[in-house]
C-alpha positions in Angstrom: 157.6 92.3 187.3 158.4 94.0 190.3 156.0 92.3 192.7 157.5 88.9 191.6 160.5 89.7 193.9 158.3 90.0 197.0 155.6 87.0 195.7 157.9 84.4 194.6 161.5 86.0 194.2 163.2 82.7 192.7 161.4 83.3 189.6 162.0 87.1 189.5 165.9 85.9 189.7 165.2 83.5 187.2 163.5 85.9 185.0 166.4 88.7 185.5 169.0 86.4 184.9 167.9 85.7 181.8 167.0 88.7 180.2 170.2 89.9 181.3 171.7 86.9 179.2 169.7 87.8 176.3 170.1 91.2 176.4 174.5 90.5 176.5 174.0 88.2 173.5 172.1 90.1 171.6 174.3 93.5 172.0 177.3 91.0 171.5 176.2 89.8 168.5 175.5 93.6 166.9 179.2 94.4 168.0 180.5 91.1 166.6 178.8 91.7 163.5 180.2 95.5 163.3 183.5 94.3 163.8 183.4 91.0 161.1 182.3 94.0 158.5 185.2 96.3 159.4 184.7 98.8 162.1 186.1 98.7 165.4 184.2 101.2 167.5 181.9 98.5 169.6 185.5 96.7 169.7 187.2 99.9 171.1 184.3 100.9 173.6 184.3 97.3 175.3 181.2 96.7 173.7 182.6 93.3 172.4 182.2 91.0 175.2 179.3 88.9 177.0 179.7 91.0 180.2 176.2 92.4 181.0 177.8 95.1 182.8 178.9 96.7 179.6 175.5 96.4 178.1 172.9 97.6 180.3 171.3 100.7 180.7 170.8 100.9 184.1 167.2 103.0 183.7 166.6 100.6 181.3 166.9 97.8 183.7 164.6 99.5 186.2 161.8 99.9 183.7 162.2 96.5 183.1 161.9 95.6 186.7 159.1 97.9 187.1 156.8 97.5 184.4 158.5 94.5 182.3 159.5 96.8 179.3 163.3 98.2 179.0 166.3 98.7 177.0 169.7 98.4 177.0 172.8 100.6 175.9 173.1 100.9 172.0 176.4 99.5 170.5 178.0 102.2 168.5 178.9 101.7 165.2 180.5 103.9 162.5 178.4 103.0 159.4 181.1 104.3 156.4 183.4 102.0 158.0 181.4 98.6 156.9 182.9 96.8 153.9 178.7 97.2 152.5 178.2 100.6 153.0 174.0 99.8 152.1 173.2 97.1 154.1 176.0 96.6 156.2 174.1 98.8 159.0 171.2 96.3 158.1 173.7 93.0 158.9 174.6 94.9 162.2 171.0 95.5 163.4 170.2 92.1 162.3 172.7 90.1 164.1 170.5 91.0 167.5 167.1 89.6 166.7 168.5 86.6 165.1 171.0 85.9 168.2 167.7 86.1 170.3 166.2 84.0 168.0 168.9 81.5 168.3 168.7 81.2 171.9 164.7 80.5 171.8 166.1 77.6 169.2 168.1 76.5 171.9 165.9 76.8 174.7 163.1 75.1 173.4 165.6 72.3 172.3 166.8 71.8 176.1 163.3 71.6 177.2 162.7 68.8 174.8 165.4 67.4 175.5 165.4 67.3 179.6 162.2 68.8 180.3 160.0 65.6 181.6 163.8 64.3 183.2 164.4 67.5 185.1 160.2 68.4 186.0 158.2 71.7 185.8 159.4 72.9 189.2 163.0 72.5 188.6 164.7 76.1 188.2 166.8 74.8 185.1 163.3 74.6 183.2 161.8 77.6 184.6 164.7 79.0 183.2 164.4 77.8 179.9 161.1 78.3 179.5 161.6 82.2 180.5 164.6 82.3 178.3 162.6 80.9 175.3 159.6 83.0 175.8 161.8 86.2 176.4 163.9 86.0 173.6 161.0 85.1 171.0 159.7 88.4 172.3 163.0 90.1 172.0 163.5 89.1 168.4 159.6 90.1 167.0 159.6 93.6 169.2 163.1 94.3 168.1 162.2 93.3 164.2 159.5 96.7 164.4 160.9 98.9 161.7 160.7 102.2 163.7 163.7 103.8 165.3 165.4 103.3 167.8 164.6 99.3 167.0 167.1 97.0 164.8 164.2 96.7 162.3 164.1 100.4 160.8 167.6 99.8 159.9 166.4 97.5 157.0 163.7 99.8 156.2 165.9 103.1 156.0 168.5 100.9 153.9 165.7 100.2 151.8 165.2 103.7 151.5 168.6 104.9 150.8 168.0 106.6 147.5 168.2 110.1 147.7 164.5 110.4 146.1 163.4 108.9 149.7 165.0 111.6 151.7 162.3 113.2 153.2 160.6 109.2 154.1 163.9 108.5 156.0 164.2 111.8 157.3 160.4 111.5 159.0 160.8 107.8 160.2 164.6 108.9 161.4 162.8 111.8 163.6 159.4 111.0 164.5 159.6 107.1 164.6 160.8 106.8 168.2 157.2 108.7 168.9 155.4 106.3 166.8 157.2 103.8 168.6 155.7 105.3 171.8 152.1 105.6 170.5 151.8 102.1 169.3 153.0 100.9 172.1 150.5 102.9 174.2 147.7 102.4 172.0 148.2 98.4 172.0 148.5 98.7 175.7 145.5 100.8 176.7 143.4 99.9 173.4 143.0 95.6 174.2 144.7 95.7 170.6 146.6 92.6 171.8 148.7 93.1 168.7 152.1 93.0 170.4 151.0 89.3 172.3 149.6 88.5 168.8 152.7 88.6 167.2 154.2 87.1 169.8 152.5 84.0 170.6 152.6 83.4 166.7 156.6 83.7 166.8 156.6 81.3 169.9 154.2 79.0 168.0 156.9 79.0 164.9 159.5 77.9 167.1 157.7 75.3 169.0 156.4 73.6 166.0 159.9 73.2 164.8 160.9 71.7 168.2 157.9 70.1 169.9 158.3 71.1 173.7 156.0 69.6 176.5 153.7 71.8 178.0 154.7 71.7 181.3 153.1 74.0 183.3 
């Protein structure tokens, strides 16, 4: 991502503006969530608000400058606070991926929408297609049921029974290293699985709203 700034830096803007806008919505939306159910930590720790200042990691950021893969700052909730003590943490985790999901709904409708009107080379649809593409692959990466990613929080609901202790307790410690491994493996292996998942996600999304293939 890095060498976008020095070969064509108006799309290395574009492209940081809007994962900064998906990454604020998406943390938003888990704080939001936390706070509809009940607990007021994220509301307490100015996590609720679209400010991307309170939401980045700024390490996080760099890697995602540097090599296109980041993170940003968790939003801390207290979990026996939730009116659903189950799945409540699984309605918290959820509320990101679907936000990001969302905005590629509504990025993909704007290019339909004013996509031959505006042209390919206007920034406004350079945008939009970034934000769509960006925010399909927020959702799928971020729906991975391994720790630290919003989708083991369904999977270690699912697991809640005490006879599944020693399952959750495994995925809870080692699945941030799994994490790792897969994504090294599908990196250094040709695997493509990450790109598979997302170009099929994208594909969803696009045949619900037919965009024109601009570029």
């Amino acid at each position: 991502m890095i060498a976008l700034l020095f070969s064509q830096p108006l799309l290395f803007l574009t492209w940081t503006i809007a994962f900064l806008v998906a990454l604020s919505i998406h943390e938003f939306s888990h704080a939001l969530v936390a706070t509809w159910l009940g607990d007021t930590t994220a509301k307490r720790m100015g996590r609720l608000t679209l400010n991307p200042a309170a939401h980045v990691d700024p390490l996080g950021l760099i890697a995602v400058l540097m090599i296109g893969f980041g993170w940003g700052k968790p939003v801390p909730f207290n979990p026996y606070n939730l009116r659903w003590p189950k799945w409540g943490p699984t309605a918290v985790a959820a509320a990101g991926p679907i936000s990001n999901l969302l905005l590629a709904f509504v990025s993909a409708l704007l290019i339909f929408a004013f996509g031959t009107q505006l042209g390919p080379d206007n920034l406004l649809t350079v945008f939009l297609y970034v934000s769509l593409e960006l925010n399909v692959a927020l959702m799928v990466f971020n729906l991975i049921p391994l720790p630290p990613l919003d989708g083991s929080k369904a999977l270690l609901s699912i697991l809640a029974h005490p006879k599944y202790a020693a399952a959750r307790t495994f995925i809870e410690t080692k699945g941030p290293m799994l994490l790792i491994l897969l994504i090294l493996l599908d990196s250094f292996s040709g695997l493509g699985l990450f790109s598979g998942l997302f170009s099929f996600a994208l594909s969803f999304v696009t045949r619900i709203i037919p965009i024109l293939p601009l570029f």
